[in-house]
Phi, psi and omega in degrees: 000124167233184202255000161268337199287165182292343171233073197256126202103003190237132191249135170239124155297073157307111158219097185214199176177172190070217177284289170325308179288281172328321171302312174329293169332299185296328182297336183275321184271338164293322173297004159104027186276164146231115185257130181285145162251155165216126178201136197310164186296147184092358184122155169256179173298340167291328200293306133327017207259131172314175340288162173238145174317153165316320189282001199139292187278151187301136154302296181300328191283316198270330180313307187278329189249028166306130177081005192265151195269151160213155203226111147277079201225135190309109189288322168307314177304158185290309181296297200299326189302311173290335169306291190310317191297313189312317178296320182265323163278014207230309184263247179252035152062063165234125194229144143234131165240179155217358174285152214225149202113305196258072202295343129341295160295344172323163169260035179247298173274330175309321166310329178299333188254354171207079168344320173264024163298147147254136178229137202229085186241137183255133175234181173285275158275182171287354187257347187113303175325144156293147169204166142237197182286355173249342157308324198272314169301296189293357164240027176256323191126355188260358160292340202265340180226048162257132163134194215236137175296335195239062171232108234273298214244181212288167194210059171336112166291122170319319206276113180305077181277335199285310166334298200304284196311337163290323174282339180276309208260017145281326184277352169311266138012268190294344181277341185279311184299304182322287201302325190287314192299337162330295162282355176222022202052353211265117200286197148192133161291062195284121152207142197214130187277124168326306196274358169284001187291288198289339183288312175326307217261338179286347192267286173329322175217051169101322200276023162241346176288331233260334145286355192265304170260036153226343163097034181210147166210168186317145181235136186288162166224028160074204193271354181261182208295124178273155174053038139224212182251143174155135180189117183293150171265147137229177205231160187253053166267319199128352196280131175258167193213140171269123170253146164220154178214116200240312205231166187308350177246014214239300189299324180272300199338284194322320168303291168331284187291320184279011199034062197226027193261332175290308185290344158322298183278334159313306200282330196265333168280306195314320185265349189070043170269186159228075167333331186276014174245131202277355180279314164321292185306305211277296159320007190190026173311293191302313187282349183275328178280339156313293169342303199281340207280352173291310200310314207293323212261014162235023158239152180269199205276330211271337197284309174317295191296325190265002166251020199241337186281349175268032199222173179254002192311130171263127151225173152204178184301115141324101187230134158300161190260018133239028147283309213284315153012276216273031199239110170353309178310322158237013165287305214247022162279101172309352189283329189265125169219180187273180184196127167260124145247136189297149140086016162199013150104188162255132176235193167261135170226181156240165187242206208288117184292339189298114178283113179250113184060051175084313190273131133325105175292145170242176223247165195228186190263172187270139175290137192307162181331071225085357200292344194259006198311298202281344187270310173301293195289316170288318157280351170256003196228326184110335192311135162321173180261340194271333172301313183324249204339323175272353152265342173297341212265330175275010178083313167018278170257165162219154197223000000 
């Protein structure tokens, strides 16, 4: 958090766990926020969830909740319940949850105690039901054309997308409502379903139209593009490489560099195409990536890289992501900085990817569990040492 970012003064109240929400939280706070967790004592569901340091601790937990304050207090109690409302309509009436249930949290009674309240709840679906993200995934459609073109059944991606885009467009959310209550004085009732998230973004880009009006839908297709040119290589070292060629000169580089060009043009009278239309490239993919796939496989990978960077040809490397660790893209990345975290050591994190007036904000560590309990209620609520110690002492809090 810093004292130049744009929402710096502004304090937000989490009580979440998993991606979504907790991303939101990291997000407000690289944007210069100070955001409180609040999680029942012992932890949310989350605290522990892989992978982890050797000693123990979530890699994942302290990953999502870097700069963040953090509060334990018994969500079930009358006393723990009023505390947390207190933490939000006392500091700048802002709450994100996810949590399901806590009809507390509601925004109907936090408005009865602050009008101009934001209330930010993330569900599963739109109906209320729970869902998450690879649930929420197998029922939009992108399992069924993830995968190798001749693979019968769903195919699940790692990347928690729905989560992540939920969590961007909650913080999204939260930034518009601050700025409206600026002007208008008005609180707001945010709420936003996971899976309308995927539906919204599979819709956003054709692939819920493209059946409705034309009666046709997407098909896998392995690793290449649909409706452009893309297609992995390896080389005969072994480096596999993603080539994309999306415009007419990216495609002749390509042509150009693979010495492949009389058989192009042979291949383009013969069938009566135009290689210079991405529909024609993309419809005659497989016989044109026959052509390049000789080039790639009488060269090694280094040989690949230094004659495709003198090009306008888009590639890159196939990498683990502990190549990518050790890769010049996150040593020598200003997005990236070092960071001692307890309970896991020193790494490279990132901070903010948005550069504001050239600078990355860089991320500071996430707090052990609670670490912040006693502090956050005295300076945001006013409370005594003697109160901390007589809700420590009812279970209340843990400190």
């Amino acid at each position: 958090m810093g004292p130049g970012l744009p929402l710096a003064g502004l304090t937000v109240v989490e009580v979440s766990s998993f991606v979504a929400a907790p991303l939101c939280g990291l997000t407000l706070n690289q944007l210069g926020a100070q955001v409180i967790r609040i999680d029942p004592i012992g932890g949310a569901a989350d605290v522990q969830r892989w992978p982890l340091a050797p000693d123990g601790t979530s890699i994942y937990w302290t990953g999502l909740n870097k700069g963040k304050r953090s509060a334990t207090i018994d969500l079930r109690s009358t006393q723990g319940q009023d505390l947390i409302q207190r933490l939000i309509v006392e500091g700048d009436g802002i709450v994100v949850t996810n949590a399901a249930g806590l009809s507390w949290l509601g925004h109907e009674q936090l408005a009865e105690k602050r009008p101009d309240v934001i209330t930010v709840h993330l569900v599963g679906r739109g109906d209320g039901s729970t869902g998450v993200d690879y649930t929420v995934n197998a029922g939009v459609g992108f399992p069924l054309v993830t995968g190798p073109s001749d693979h019968a059944g769903p195919i699940n991606h790692v990347l928690p997308a729905w989560d992540v885009c939920c969590g961007l467009y909650a913080a999204l959310s939260v930034v518009a409502a601050v700025h409206r209550r600026a002007c208008a004085g008005v609180g707001a009732r945010i709420r936003l379903a996971l899976e309308d998230v995927a539906l919204a973004t599979a819709g956003n880009l054709g692939l819920l139209t493209e059946p409705q009006v034309a009666g046709t839908q997407r098909q896998r297709l392995g690793n290449a593009i649909y409706g452009q040119y893309g297609q992995d290589f390896t080389t005969c070292d072994g480096v596999r490489f993603m080539v994309v060629a999306l415009t007419n000169r990216h495609f002749r580089d390509l042509v150009e560099v693979t010495g492949t060009g009389a058989a192009v043009s042979t291949l383009a009278d013969a069938l009566g195409v135009d290689f210079a239309t991405e529909g024609d490239r993309y419809r005659y993919r497989d016989v044109l990536s026959g052509l390049f796939a000789a080039w790639f496989a009488d060269h090694t990978g280094d040989e690949v890289v230094a004659t495709l960077s003198r090009t306008t040809v888009l590639f890159e490397r196939y990498r683990t992501f502990a190549e990518a660790a050790t890769d010049p893209k996150v040593t020598a990345n200003p997005v990236f900085s070092v960071l001692n975290q307890p309970g896991v050591g020193q790494y490279l994190a990132p901070g903010l990817p948005v550069a504001f007036d050239g600078v990355h904000g860089a991320s500071t560590a996430a707090p052990v569990l609670g670490q912040d309990t006693a502090d956050v209620l005295t300076r945001q609520l006013g409370l005594t040492r003697e109160d901390i110690e007589r809700l420590a002492a009812a279970k209340t809090i843990a400190c």
